[in-house]
C-alpha positions as CSV (number, residue, x, y, z in Angstrom):
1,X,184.3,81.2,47.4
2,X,182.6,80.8,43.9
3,X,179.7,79.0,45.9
4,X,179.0,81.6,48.3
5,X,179.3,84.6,45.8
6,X,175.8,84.2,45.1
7,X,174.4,84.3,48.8
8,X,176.6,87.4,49.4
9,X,174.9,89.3,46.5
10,X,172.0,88.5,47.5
11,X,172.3,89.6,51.2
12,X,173.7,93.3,50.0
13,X,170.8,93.1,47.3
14,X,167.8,92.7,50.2
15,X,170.0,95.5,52.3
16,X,169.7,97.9,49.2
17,X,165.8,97.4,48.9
18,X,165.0,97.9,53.1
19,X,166.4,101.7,52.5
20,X,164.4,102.6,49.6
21,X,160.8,102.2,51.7
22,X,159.7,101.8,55.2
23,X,159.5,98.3,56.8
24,X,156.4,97.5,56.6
25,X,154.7,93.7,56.2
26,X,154.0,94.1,52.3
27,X,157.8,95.1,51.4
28,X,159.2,93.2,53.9
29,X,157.7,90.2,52.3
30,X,158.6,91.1,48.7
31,X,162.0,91.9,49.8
32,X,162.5,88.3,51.5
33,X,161.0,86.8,48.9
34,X,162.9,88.2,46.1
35,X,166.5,87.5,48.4
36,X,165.1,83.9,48.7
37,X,164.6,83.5,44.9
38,X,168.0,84.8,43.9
39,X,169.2,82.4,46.5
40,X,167.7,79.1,45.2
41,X,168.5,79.9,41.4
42,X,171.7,80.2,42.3
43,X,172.2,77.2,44.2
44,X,170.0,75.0,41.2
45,X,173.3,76.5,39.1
46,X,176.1,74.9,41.4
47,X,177.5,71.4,41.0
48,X,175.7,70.3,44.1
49,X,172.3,70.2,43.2
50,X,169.6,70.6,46.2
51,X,166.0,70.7,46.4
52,X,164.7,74.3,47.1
53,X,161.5,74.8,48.4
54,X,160.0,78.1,47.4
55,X,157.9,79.7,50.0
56,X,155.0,82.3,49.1
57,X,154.5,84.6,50.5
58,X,151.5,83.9,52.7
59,X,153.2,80.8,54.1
60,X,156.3,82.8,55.0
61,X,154.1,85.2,56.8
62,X,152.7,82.4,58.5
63,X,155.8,81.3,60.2
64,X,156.7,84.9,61.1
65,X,157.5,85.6,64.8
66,X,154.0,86.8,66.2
67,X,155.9,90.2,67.6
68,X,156.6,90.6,64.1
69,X,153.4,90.5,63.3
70,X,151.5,94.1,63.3
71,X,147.5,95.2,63.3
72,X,147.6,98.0,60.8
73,X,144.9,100.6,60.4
74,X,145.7,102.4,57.4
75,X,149.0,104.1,56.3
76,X,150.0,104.9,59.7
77,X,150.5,101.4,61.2
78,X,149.6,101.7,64.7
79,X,148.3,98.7,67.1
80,X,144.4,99.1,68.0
81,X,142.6,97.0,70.5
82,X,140.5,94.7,69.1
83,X,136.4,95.1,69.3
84,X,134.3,94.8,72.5
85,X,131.0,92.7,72.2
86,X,129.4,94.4,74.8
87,X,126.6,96.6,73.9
88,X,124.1,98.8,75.6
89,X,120.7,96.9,75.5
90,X,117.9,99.2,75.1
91,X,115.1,96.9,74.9
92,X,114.2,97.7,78.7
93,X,113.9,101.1,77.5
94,X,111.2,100.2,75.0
95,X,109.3,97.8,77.5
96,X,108.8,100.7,79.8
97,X,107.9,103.2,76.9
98,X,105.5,100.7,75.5
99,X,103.8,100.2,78.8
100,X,103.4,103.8,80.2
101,X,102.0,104.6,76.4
102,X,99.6,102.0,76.7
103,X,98.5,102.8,80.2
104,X,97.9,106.9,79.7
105,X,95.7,106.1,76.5
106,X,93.6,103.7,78.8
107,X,93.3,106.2,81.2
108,X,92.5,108.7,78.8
109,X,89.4,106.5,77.2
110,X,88.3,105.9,80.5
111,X,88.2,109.6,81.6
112,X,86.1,110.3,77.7
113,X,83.7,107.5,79.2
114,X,82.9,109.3,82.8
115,X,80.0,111.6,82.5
116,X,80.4,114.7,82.8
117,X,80.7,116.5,86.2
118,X,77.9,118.8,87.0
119,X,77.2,121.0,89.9
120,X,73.5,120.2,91.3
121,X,70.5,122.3,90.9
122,X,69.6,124.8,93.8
123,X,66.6,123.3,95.3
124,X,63.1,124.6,94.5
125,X,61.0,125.9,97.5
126,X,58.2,123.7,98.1
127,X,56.1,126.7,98.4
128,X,56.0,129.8,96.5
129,X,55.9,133.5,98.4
130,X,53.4,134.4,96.3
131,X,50.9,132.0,97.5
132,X,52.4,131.2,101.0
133,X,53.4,133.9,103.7
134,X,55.3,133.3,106.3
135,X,56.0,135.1,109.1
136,X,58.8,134.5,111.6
137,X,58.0,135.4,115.2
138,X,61.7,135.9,117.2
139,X,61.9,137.0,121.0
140,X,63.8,135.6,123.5
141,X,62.1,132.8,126.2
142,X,59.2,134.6,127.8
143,X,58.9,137.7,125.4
144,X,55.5,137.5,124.8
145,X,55.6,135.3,121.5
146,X,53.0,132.5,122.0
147,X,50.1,135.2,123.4
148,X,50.5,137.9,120.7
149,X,50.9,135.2,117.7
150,X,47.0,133.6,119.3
151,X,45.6,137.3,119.2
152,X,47.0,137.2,115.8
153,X,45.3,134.1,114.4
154,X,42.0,135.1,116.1
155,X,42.1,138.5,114.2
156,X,44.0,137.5,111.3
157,X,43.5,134.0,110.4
158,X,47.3,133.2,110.5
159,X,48.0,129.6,111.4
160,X,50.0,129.4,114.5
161,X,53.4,127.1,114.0
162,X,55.0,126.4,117.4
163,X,58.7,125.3,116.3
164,X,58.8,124.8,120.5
165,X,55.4,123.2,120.3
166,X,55.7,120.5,117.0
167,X,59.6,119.5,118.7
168,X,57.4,118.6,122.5
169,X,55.0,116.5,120.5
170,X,57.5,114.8,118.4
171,X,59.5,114.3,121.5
172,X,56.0,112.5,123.2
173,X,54.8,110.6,120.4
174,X,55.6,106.7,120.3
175,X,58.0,105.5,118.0
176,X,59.9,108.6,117.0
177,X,63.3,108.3,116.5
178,X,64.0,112.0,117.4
179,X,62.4,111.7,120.5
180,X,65.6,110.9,122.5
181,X,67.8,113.7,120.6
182,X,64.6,116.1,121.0
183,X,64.5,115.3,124.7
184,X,68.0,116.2,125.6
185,X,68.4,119.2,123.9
186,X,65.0,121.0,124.9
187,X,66.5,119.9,129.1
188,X,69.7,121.2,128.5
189,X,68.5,124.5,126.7
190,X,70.6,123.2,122.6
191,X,69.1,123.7,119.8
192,X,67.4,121.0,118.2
193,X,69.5,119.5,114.5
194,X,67.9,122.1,112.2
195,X,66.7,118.9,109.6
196,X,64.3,117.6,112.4
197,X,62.9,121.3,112.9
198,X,62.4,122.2,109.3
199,X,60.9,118.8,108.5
200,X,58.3,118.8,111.4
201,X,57.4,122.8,110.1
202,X,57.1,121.7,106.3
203,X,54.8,118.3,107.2
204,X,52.8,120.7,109.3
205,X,52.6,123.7,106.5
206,X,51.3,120.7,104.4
207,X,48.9,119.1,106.4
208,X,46.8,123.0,107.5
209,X,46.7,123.6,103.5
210,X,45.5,120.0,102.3
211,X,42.8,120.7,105.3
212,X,42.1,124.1,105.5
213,X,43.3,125.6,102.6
214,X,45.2,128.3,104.7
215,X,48.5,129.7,103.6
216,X,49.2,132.6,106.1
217,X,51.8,131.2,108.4
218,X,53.6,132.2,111.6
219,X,56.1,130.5,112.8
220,X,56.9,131.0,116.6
221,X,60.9,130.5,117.9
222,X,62.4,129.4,114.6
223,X,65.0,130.2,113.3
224,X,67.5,130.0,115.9
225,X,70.4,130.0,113.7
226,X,71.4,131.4,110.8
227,X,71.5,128.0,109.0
228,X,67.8,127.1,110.2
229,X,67.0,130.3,108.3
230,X,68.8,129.8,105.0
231,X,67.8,126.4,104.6
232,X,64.2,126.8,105.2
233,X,63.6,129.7,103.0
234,X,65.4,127.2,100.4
235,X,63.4,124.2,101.0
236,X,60.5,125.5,102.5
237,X,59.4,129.1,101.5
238,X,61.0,132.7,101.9
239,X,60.1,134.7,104.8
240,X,58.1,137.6,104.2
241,X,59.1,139.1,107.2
242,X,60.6,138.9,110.9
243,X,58.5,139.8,113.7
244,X,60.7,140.3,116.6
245,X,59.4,141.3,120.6
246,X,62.4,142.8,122.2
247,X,62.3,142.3,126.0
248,X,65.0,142.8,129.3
249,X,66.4,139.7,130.2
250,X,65.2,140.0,134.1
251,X,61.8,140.9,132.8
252,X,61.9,137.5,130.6
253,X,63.1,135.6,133.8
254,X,60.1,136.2,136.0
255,X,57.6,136.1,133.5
256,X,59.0,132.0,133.0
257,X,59.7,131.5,136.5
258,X,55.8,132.0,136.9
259,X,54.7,130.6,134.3
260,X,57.1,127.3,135.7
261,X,54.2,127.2,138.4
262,X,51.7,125.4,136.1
263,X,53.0,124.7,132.9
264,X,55.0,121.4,133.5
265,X,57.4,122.0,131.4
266,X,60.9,120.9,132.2
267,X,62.7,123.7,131.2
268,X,60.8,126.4,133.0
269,X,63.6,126.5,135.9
270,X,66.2,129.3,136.7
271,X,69.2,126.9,135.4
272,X,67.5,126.1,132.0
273,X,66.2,129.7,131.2
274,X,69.9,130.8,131.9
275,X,70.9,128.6,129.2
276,X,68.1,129.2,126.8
277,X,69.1,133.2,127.2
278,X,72.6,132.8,126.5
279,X,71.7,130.7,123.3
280,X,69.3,133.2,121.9
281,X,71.8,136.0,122.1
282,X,75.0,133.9,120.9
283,X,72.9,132.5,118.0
284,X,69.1,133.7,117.5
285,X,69.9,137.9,117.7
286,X,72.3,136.8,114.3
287,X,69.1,135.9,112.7
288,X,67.5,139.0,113.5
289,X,70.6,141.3,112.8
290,X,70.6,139.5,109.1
291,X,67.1,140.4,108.6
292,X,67.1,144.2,109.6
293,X,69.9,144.4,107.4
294,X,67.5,143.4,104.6
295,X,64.6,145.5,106.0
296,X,62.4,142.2,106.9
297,X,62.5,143.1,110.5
298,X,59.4,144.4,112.2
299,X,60.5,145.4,116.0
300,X,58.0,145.3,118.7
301,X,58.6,146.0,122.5
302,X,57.0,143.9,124.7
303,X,57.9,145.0,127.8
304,X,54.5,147.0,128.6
305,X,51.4,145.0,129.0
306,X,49.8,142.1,126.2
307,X,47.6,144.6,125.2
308,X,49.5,147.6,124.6
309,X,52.0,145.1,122.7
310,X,49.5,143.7,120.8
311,X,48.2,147.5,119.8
312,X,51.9,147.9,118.3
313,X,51.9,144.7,116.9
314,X,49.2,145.8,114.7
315,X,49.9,149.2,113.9
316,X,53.4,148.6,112.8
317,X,52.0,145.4,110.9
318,X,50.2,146.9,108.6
319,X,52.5,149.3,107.7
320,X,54.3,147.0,106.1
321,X,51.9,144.1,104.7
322,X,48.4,146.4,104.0
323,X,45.7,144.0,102.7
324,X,48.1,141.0,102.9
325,X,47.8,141.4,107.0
């Protein structure tokens, strides 16, 4: 009984010391380790001596039970998972950055390099209206054009330019590469590409001036369309005016149908001047409505006789052009 006095002290000692704090790791230990001490002085004082090992506290914790062990954050004790090693990688994210910043400052140095974007100069006319006149000579096929514009030159000194006339000898002479395109379009009553029309009128402008030295101009059956117009008064010279012989379409019709007789040419027959008359009202009376509009239209009738026409032809000429005429 005396032996075991000791080891029941102890035990109601340790019991005493768990109620004054909470259980946790650090007083448990103490606690166990000061029951433990008490324990082996005592025995080292009995007759039996034994050899105590004293455990510290570290190794005692060791050997604890691992549910005994606890992951403590803090004061309050409670279990927390440990640490993931996964993490988001955001060097992707700095690839693609890097690349789209390089790319837009290439594209801007580039863009600094171009030249600048400029709209192109209107054209200059290769003849000025000061110098040049031009007269355009409308009627539809078999007005009376071609023998009042040869009156005119006789009285006048105009130079006569045949649009109809320059496109049959372009369309005859060997090697031309419009001569095909010409062809077709003069048989089935078209109109001819305007770039072929108002080159062959410019060439011939030029050649009468280098030779003659004459700049008084009309131009018989051009323009046909209102882009013929605009774009040779750009790249040729401004019109001064529109002379234009107004005539029935029956009275027109007879006048070619005779004509047909000696003239040769293939589109002096009922089918073709059909044609021809429905193109000049779809697309040449256009022309001539744009030019009364700007007061450039001179309006003769040629359904009386060539000589009555022609009378009118002058009068109302110089009504408008006085010395120039």
């Amino acid at each position: 009984m005396a032996a075991t006095a000791p080891g029941r002290q102890a035990w109601r000692q340790l019991m005493r010391n768990s109620c004054r704090g909470p259980a946790t790791p650090s007083n448990l230990l103490r606690q166990q380790h000061r029951a433990f001490t008490r324990q082996a002085s005592s025995t080292t004082q009995s007759s039996s001596p034994r050899r105590v090992v004293t455990q510290s506290p570290s190794t005692f914790l060791r050997r604890q039970p691992l549910a005994q062990r606890s992951y403590s954050s803090g004061s309050q004790g409670h279990n927390t998972p440990p640490r993931s090693n996964s993490q988001v990688k955001f060097w992707p994210f700095l690839i693609v950055i890097a690349f789209g910043s390089g790319g837009y400052v290439l594209l801007a140095n580039r863009r600094k390099k171009m030249p600048p974007t400029t709209e192109p100069a209107p054209a200059t006319p290769a003849f000025s209206p000061a110098d040049v006149t031009v007269l355009f000579v409308l009627g539809g096929p078999g007005a009376g054009k071609g023998t009042q514009c040869a009156r005119l030159v006789k009285d006048y000194h105009f130079t006569h330019l045949s649009a109809g006339d320059l496109l049959r000898a372009e369309q005859d002479r060997p090697g031309s590469q419009y001569g095909a395109l010409i062809r077709d379009c003069i048989k089935n009553g078209a109109i001819v590409p305007m770039e072929v029309t108002v080159a062959l009128l410019e060439n011939a402008m030029r050649d009468t001036i280098r030779a003659s030295g004459n700049k008084k101009f009309l131009i018989d059956g051009f323009p046909r369309k209102m882009d013929q117009a605009f774009k040779f008064e750009e790249v040729v010279c401004p019109a001064k005016l529109v002379l234009f012989y107004d005539c029935p379409e029956a009275e027109m019709e007879k006048r070619l149908l005779e004509r047909g007789k000696t003239s040769g040419r293939a589109d002096d027959n009922a089918e073709s001047i059909r044609k021809r008359f429905r193109t000049f009202v779809e697309t040449s009376m256009p022309v001539v409505d744009h030019y009364e509009a700007e007061n450039r239209v001179v309006k003769v009738d040629s359904t009386p006789t060539p000589d009555q026409v022609y009378a009118d032809t002058q009068e109302k000429l110089r009504k408008v052009l006085g010395d120039k005429l």
